[in-house]
C-alpha positions as YAML, in Angstrom:
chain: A
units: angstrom
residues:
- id: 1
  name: UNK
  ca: [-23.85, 20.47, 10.85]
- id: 2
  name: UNK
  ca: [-26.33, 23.41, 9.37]
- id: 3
  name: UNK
  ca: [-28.57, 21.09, 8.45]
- id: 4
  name: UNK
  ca: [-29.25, 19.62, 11.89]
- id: 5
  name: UNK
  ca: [-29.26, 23.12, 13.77]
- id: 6
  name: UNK
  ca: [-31.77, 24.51, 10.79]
- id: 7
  name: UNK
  ca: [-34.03, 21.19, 9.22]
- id: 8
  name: UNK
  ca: [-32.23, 22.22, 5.57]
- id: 9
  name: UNK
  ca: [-32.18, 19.47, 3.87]
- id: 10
  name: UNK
  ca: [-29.10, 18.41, 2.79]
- id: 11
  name: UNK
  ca: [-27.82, 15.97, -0.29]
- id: 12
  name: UNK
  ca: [-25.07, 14.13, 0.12]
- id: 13
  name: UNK
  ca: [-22.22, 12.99, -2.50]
- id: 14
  name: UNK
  ca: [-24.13, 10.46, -4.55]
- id: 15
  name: UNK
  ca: [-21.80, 9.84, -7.50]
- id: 16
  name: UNK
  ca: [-24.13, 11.10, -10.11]
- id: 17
  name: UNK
  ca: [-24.07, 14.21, -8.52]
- id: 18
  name: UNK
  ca: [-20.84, 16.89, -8.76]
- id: 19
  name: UNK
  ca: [-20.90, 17.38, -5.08]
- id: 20
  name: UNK
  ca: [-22.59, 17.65, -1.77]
- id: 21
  name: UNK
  ca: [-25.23, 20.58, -1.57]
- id: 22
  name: UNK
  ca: [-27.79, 22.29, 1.14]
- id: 23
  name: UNK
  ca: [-30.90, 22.69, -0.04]
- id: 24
  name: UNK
  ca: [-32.41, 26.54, 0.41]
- id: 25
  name: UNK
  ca: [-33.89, 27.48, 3.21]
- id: 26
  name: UNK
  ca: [-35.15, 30.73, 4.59]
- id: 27
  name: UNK
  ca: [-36.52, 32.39, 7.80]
- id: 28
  name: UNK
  ca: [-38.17, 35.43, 8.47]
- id: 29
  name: UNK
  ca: [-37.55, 36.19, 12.09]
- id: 30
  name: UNK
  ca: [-39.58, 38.62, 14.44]
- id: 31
  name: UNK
  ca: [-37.54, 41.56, 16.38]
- id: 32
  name: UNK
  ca: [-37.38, 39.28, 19.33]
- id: 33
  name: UNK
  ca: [-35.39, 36.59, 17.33]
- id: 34
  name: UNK
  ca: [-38.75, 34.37, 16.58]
- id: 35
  name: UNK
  ca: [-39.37, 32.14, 13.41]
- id: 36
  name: UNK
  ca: [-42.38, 33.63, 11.77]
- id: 37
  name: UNK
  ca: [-41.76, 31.96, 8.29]
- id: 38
  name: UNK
  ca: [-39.59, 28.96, 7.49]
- id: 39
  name: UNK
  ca: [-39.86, 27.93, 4.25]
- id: 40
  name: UNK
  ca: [-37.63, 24.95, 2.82]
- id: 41
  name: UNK
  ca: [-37.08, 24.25, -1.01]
- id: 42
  name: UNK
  ca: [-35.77, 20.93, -2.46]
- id: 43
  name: UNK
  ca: [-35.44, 22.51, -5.81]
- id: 44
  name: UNK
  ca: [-35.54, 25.58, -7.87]
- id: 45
  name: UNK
  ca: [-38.71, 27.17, -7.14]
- id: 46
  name: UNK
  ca: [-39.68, 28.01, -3.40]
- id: 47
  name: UNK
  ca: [-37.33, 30.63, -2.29]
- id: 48
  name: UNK
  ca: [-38.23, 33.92, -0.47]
- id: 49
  name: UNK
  ca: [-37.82, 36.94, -2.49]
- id: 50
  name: UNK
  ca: [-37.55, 40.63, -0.95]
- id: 51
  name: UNK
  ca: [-40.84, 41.48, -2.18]
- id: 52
  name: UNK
  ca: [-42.01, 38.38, -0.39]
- id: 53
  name: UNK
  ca: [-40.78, 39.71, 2.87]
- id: 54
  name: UNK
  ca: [-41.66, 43.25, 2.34]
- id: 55
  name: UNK
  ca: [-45.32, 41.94, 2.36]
- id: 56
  name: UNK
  ca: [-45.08, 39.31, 5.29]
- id: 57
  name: UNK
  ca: [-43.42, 42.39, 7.32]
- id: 58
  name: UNK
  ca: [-46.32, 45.01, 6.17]
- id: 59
  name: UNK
  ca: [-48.58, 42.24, 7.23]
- id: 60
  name: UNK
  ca: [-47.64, 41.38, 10.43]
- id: 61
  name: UNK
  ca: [-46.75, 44.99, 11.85]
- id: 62
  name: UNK
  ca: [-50.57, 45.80, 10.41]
- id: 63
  name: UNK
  ca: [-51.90, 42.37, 12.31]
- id: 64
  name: UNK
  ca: [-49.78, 43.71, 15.51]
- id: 65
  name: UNK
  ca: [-51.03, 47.15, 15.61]
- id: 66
  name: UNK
  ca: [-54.72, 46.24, 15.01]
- id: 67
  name: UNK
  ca: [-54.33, 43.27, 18.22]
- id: 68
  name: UNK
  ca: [-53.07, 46.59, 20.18]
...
């Protein structure tokens, strides 16, 4: 299940609710396939947006070149 393999969190049927659902979750990864962000959301706010990764990218590849 996604949920296992990632840590989304995931709500089940519960009767009240219309159906099952994963909960967002995003990841920014590094060229070599590394988790540099996670971020997990159990409702409507908390969700990367591209400006939000434009930044975290501009950051880190300044942060990289300066540790050079």
């Amino acid at each position: 299940m996604i949920s296992e393999k990632t840590g989304a969190m995931y709500q089940p049927d519960k009767g009240d609710k219309p159906r099952p659902f994963l909960h967002s979750t995003n990841f920014l990864l590094s060229p070599e396939g590394k988790v540099n962000i996670s971020l997990y959301s159990s409702g409507p706010l908390g969700k990367l947006v591209w400006q939000d990764i434009i930044q975290a990218v501009q950051f880190r590849k300044k942060k990289m070149a300066s540790e050079k």
